[in-house]
N, C-alpha and C positions, 0 to 999 in steps of 0.2 A: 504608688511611688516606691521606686528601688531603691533600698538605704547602700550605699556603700560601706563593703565589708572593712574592717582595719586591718593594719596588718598586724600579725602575729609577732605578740611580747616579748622578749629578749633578756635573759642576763647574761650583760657582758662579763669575760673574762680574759685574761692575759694568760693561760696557763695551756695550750694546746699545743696538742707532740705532736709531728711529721708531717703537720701541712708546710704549704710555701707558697708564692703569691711569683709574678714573673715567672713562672714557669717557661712560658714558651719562649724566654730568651736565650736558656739551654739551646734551642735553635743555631740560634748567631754564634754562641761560642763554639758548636761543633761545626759549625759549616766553616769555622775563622780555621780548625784542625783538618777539615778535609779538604781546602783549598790549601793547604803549606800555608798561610798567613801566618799562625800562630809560630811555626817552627822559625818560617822568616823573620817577624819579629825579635826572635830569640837571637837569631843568629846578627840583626842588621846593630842589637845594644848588649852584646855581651861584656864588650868592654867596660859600661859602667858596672858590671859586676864582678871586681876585680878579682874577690877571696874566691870566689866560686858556693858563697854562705847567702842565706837569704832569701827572697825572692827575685824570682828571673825576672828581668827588667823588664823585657820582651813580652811573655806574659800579663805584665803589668801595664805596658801599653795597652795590650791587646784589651786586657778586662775594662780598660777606660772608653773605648770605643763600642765595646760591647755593651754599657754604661750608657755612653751617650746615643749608641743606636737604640737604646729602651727608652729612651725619653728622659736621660739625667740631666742638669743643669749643672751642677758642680761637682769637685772633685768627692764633697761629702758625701753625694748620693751611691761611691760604692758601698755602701751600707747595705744596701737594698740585694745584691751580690753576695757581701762578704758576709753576711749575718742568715744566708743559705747554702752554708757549705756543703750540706749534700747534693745540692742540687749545682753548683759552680766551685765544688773545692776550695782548695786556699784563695784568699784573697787578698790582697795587701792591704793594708792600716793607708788612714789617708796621709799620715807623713812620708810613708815609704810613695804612695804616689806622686806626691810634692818632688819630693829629693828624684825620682826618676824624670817627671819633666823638667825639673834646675838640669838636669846632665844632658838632656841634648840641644847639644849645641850643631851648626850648620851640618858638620858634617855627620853625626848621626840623623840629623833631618833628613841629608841624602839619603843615607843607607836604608831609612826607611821608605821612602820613597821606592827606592829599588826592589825593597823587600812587596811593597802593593804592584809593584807591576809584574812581579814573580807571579803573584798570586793569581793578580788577572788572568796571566795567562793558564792557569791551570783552569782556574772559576771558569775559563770560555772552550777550553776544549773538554770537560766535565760537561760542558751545555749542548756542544754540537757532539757526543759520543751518545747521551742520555734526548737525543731528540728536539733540545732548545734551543737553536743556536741564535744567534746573537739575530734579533727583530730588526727590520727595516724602519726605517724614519717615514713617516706618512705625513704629506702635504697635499692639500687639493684633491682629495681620494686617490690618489696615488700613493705607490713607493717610492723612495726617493733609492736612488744605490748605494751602496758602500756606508760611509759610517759620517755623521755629523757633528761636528762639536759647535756647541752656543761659548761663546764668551759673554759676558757681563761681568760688571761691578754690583757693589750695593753698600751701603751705608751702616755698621753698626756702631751704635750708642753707648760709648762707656759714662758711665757714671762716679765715677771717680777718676782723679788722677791715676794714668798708665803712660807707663814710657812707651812715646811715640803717634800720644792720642792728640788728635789736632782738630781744631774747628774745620765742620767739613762746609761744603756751599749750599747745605740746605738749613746754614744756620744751629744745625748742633754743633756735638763733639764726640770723635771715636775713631772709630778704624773706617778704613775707606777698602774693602780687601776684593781683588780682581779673582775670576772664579772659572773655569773651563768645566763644562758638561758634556756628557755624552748622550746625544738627543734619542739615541736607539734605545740607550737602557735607564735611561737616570743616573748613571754612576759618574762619582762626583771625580774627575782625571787629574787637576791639579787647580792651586789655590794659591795668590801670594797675596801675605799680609800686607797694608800698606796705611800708612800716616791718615788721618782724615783729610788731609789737604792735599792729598796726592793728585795728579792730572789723569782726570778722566781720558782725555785721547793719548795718556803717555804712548808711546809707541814700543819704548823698549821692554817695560811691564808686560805690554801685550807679545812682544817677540817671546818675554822670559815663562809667561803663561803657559803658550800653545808649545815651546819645547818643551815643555816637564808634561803637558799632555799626552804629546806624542810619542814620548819617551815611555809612557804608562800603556799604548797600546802594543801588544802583541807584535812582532815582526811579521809573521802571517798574514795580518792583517793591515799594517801601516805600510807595505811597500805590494802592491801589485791591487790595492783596491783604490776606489776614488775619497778621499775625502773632502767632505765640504765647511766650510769656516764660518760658520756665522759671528755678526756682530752688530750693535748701534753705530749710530756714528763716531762715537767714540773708539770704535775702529778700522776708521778710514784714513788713519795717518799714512801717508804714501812711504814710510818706511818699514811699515808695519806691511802693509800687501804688498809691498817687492820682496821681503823675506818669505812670503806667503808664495810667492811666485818661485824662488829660489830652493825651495826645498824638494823640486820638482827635478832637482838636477841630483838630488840624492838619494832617487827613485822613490818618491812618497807623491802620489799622485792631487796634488793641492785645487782646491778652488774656493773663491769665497763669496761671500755677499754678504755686506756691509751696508750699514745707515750711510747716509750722504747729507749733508748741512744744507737747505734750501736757501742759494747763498743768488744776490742779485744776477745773476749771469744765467741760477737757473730758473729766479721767476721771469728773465726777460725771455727764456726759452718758449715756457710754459704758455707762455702769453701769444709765441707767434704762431702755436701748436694747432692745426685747422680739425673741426670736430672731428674729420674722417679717421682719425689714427687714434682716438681713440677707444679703447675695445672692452666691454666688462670684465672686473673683475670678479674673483674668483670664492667662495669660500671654502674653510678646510676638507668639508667632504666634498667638493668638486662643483656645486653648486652655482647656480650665480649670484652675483654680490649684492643686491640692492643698493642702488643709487654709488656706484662705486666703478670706475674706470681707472683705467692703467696704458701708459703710453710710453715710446722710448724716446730718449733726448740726446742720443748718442748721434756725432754731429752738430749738435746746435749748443755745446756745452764743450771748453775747452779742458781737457784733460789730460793735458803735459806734464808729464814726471809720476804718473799712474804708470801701472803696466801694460805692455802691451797688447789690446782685444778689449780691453776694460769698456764696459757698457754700463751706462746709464740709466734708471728707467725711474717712473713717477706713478705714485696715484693719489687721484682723486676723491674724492668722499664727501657726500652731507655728512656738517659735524654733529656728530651726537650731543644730546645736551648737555652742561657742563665742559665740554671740548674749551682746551685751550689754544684758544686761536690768534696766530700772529697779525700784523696788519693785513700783509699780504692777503693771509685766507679769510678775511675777512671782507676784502674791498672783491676777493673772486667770488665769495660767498661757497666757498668747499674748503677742505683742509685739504693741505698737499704733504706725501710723505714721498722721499726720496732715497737710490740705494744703489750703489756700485755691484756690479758682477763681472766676472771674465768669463763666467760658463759660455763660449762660440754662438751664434746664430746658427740655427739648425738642431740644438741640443733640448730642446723645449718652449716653448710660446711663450711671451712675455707673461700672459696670464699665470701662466704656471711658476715661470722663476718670480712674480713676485710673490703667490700665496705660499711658496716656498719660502721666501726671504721670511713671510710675515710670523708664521708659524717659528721664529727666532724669539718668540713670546712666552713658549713657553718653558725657557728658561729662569722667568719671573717665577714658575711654580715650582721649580727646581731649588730658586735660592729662598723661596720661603719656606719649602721644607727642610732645607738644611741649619735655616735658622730653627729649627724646633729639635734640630740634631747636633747641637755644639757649639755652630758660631753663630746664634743669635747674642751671645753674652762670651765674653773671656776672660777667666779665672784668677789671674795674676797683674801686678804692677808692671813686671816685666813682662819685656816685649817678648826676649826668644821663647818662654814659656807658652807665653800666647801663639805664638810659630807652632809651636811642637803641639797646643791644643787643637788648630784649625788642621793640622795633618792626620789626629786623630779623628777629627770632625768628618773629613773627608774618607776614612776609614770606615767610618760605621756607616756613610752613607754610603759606600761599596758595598757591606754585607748585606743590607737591606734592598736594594739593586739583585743581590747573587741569590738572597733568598726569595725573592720573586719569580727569578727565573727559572730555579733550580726545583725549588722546591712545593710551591704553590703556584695553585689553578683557578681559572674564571676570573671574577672580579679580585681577589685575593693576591693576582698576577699584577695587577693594573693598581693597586692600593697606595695611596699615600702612606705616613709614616704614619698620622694619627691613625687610620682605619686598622692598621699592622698591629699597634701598640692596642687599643680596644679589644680589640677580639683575638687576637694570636699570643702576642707578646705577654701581654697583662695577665693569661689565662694561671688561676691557680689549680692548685694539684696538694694530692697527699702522696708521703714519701712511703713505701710499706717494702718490708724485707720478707724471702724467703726463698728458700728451695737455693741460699748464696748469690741471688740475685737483688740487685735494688731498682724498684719501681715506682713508675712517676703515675700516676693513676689522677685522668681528670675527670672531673664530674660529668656522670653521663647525662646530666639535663643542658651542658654547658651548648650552648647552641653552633660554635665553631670546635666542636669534639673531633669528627672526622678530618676536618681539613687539618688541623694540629696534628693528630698519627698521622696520616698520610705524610703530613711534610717528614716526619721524625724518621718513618719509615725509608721514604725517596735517599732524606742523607745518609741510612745506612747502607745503599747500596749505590749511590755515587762513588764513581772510578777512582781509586787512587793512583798519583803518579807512581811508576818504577822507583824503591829506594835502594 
């Protein structure tokens, strides 16, 4: 018998010089300098720093998102930051952070706003100058072209009274807040706060959404590529894709595919549908679908006051166990999911624009890692403060995004925020001076050592713009 060894006895102390814990978030805050973010922020809230004394508000935002891209939860946690100042410099006291979020109001929200899509565009020709450029969306083993945005909503739980918190329809209470992604990279484009009892199919939310998206992508890239829109049903309001349609006149090359409500018109469709037309469907690496068909209803479904070309299409599926199933899919014994598109006939096979639409899922993995980057919880009673935390929220999931891109390889590329935070972010280090230099030195047993220099290395010689 092999005894298991113990592990080696310990006296703790509180008394040790020049180490530091978060090390590799050093990362994010120089990647926030080498993309202009940092200076943009300076420049989008100098106004609340009137004397020109202080801390730069700017800044101040910035280390908050740098914060909440480490895994903080609240404003307390710049602690973890500001109690390493050689390794992140000054940092603000948590009332000076307080008082910076009370000051922006709307129209500082713009300016920051303007100030992240500055940076995008720096962050994205940094990427195609250094060999990265901006990844294709993959559906059905395929590429998809040009650039993708998922819209969804999602529910967060306040636990206290907050101005503007409302029972939402799953029976809590909280914010109800509408979210635009960018399916190519993860980057989070735009976000508005909204009441818990806000309408899910609102249309003008979703108009107000995808402008502040698109307004975040690159002009290079928002006029002469194709974009595609995804959304649930929740975005199939016929005001909501004629605006979709309309912005085609302002050379932004639009298309969408949206949920569609399985409404009596379309199970009497479905019903007169003769086997032949229906075709397997598809799964995301191109596969085919087990027990799963896809068919088009376009024709046999009245769609007056849609745009013009709008298609139909349906599929079918044995429901998995636990599946909630309507009457309908219950008396056909399949579950039926339905979804609006303009993409032309000729442009791809039904099979493909649906495992294209379906793949609008994972969006789902988008909004639960943002919820572990800010707005799963918001900080304040007031509401515009909570504004100004979810724009930050969406900030730090940008750098997290750039540092993927930019900066890390292999599975490191492809990482969630946990994996990021574990092995990159988390990494400690010792601080050691000499020769007038100061060094971050991490332990050479640490098992992501190389991947850490390497990225450190990459941002020092990413492209700065002309100043």
């Amino acid at each position: 018998m092999h005894t298991t060894r113990s592990r080696p006895k310990l006296v703790v102390s509180a008394d040790g010089n020049g180490v530091v814990s978060h090390a590799g978030s050093r990362l994010l805050a120089d990647l926030a300098d080498a993309t202009t973010l940092t200076s943009a922020f300076s420049d989008a809230l100098h106004r609340l720093r009137p004397r020109g004394t202080g801390h730069d508000p700017g800044r101040v935002a910035l280390d908050l998102a740098v914060m909440l891209a480490d895994g903080g939860e609240a404003i307390a946690d710049l602690a973890v930051l500001r109690d390493q100042r050689d390794v992140f410099g000054p940092v603000a006291s948590t009332p000076t952070a307080w008082r910076v979020l009370a000051g922006i109001d709307e129209a500082a929200l713009n300016t920051l706003r303007a100030a992240r899509a500055r940076a995008r565009e720096v962050a994205w020709l940094q990427a195609d100058e250094t060999g990265h450029p901006i990844s294709a969306s993959q559906a059905g083993g395929r590429e998809l072209p040009g650039l993708v945005l998922d819209i969804d909503a999602t529910l967060v739980t306040c636990h206290s009274e907050k101005e503007q918190a409302a029972a939402t329809y799953k029976r809590g209470f909280g914010y109800h807040p509408l979210l635009c992604f960018l399916d190519n990279t993860g980057e989070a484009l735009a976000g508005v706060l909204r009441p818990g009892n806000a309408g899910a199919n609102t249309a003008a939310d979703h108009v107000m959404v995808l402008d502040q998206a698109l307004a975040q992508i690159p002009d290079a890239h928002r006029h002469g590529t194709e974009v595609l829109i995804r959304a649930d049903s929740a975005g199939s309001a016929k005001a909501f894709l004629a605006h979709i349609r309309a912005l085609r006149q302002h050379g932004t090359r639009t298309t969408f595919s949206v949920g569609h409500a399985v409404t009596e018109q379309v199970r009497k469709a479905i019903r007169v549908l003769p086997d032949q037309v229906w075709h397997p469907a598809l799964e995301q690496d191109g596969a085919l679908r087990a027990g799963a068909e896809v068919a088009e209803l376009t024709g046999l479904v009245d769609l007056t006051g849609y745009p013009d070309g709008t298609r139909i299409i349906v599929r079918r599926e044995r429901p998995h166990p636990g599946a909630q199933l309507s009457l309908f899919d219950q008396d056909e014994g399949m579950r039926h999911q339905v979804f609006l598109t303009d993409t032309p006939v000729g442009s791809g096979s039904i099979q493909h624009l649906e495992v294209r639409h379906r793949a609008h899922a994972r969006v789902e993995d988008h909004i639960r890692c943002g919820k572990t980057t800010g707005f799963g919880r918001f900080p304040s009673r007031h509401f515009a403060i909570n504004q100004a935390w979810l724009e930050l929220s969406l900030t730090a999931i940008d750098l997290l995004a750039w540092t993927r891109t930019l900066l890390l390889d292999g599975e490191l590329a492809t990482a969630e925020p946990k994996k990021l935070r574990y092995r990159v972010l988390h990494t400690a280090a010792r601080i050691t001076r000499g020769a007038r230099r100061l060094r971050l030195r991490i332990a050479a047993t640490w098992p992501w050592r190389h991947e850490l220099t390497t990225a450190f290395n990459r941002l020092l010689t990413l492209p700065r713009p002309a100043t």
